[in-house]
C-alpha positions as CSV (number, residue, x, y, z in Angstrom):
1,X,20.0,-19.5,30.8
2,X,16.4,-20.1,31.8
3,X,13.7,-21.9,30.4
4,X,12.2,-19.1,29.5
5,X,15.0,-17.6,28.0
6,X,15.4,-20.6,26.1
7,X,11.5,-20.8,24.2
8,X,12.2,-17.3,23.8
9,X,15.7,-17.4,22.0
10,X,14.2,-20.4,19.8
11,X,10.6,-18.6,18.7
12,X,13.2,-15.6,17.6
13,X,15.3,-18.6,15.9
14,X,11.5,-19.8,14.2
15,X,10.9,-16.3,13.5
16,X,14.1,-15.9,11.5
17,X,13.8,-18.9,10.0
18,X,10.2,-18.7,8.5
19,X,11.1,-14.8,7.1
20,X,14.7,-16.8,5.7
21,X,11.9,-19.1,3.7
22,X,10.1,-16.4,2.7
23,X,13.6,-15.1,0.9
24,X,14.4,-18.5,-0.2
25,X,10.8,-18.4,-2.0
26,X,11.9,-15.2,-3.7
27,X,15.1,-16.6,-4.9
28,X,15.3,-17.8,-8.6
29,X,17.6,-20.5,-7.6
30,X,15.3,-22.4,-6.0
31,X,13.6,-25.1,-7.3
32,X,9.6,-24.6,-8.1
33,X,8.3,-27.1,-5.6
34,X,10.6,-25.9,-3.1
35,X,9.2,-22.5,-3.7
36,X,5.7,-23.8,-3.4
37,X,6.2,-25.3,-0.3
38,X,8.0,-22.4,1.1
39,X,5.6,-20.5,0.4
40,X,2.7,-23.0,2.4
41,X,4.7,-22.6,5.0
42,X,4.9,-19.1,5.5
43,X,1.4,-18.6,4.7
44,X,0.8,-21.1,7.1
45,X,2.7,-19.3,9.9
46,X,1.0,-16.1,9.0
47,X,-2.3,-17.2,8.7
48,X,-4.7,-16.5,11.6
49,X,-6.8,-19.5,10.8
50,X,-5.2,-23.0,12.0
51,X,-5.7,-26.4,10.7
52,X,-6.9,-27.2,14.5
53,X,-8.2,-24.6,16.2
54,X,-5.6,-23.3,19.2
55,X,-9.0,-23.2,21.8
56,X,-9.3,-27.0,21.4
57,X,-6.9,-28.7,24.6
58,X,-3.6,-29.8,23.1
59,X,-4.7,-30.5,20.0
60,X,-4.9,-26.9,18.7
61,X,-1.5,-26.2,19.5
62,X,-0.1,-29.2,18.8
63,X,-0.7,-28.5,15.0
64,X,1.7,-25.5,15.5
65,X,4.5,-27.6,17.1
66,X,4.3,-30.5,14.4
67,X,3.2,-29.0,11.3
68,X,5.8,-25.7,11.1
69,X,8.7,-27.6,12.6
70,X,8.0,-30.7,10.1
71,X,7.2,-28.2,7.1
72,X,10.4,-25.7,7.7
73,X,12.6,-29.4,8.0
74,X,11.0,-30.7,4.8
75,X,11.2,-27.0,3.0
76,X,15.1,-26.4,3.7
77,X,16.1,-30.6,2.7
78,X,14.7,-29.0,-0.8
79,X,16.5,-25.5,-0.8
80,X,20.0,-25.4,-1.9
81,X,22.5,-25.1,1.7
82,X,24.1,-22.0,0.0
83,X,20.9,-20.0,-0.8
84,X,19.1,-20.8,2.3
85,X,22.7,-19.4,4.1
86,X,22.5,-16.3,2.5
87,X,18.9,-15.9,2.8
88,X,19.5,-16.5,6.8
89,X,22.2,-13.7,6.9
90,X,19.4,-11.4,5.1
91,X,16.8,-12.2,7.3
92,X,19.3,-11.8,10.5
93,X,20.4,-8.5,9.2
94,X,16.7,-7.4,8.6
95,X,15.4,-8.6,11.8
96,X,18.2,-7.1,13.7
97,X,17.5,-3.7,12.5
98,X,14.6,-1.3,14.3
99,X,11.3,-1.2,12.2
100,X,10.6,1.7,10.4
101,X,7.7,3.8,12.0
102,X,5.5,5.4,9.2
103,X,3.7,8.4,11.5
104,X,1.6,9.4,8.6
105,X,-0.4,6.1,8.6
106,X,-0.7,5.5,12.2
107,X,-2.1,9.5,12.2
108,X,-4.5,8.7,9.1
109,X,-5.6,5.7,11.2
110,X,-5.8,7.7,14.2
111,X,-8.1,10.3,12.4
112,X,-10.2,7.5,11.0
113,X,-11.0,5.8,14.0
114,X,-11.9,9.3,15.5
115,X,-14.2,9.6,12.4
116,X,-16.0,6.5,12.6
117,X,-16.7,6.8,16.7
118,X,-18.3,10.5,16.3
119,X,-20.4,8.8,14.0
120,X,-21.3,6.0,15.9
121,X,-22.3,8.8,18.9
122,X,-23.8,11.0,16.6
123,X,-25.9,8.2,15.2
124,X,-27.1,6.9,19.1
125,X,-28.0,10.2,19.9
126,X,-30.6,10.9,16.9
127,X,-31.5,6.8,17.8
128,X,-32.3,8.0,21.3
129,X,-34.7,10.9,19.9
């Protein structure tokens, strides 16, 4: 296997893991502060605003590299082994299936967009009058 094959097989393992916290969070067997720090962590992971921005040289992805690997690791010491087991084979079954396409929105999207650029050319042309 290469290198690459590697990162990539372990950001799909990340991936699987963070959506397996998200599960654990929903899971009445876990503990509250469990749940509260699962649920930093995912909002963390999802969050397009870092702690170090990624444009600064090393620093700004070496938040990423400590601060989800050391808050997954602290996360799962805290969630029952059996719940966090089943919540990995959900989150393996879910992930392994194709994403549902919803046509409808991406068309009402489509139609929008549309929308607002004949407006924006409809509003440069009486501008340029």
């Amino acid at each position: 296997m290469t290198r690459f094959e590697t990162w990539r097989e372990r950001a799909s393992q990340l991936r699987r893991e963070v959506y397996a916290l998200y599960l654990a969070y929903k899971d009445p067997r876990v503990p509250w502060y469990a749940k509260l720090a699962a649920a930093c962590v995912v909002a963390y992971v999802f969050n397009p605003i870092d702690l170090i921005p990624d444009f600064i040289p090393v620093l700004g992805y070496l938040d990423d590299l400590l601060v989800v690997p050391l808050g997954i690791y602290l996360v799962l010491k805290w969630i029952p082994d059996e719940v966090m087991a089943e919540c990995r084979q959900k989150a393996q079954a879910a992930m392994s299936q194709p994403r549902p396409t919803n046509w409808l929105a991406a068309g009402i999207i489509v139609v929008i967009w549309i929308i607002v650029a004949a407006l924006v050319v409809l509003f440069a042309f009486r501008a340029m009058k």
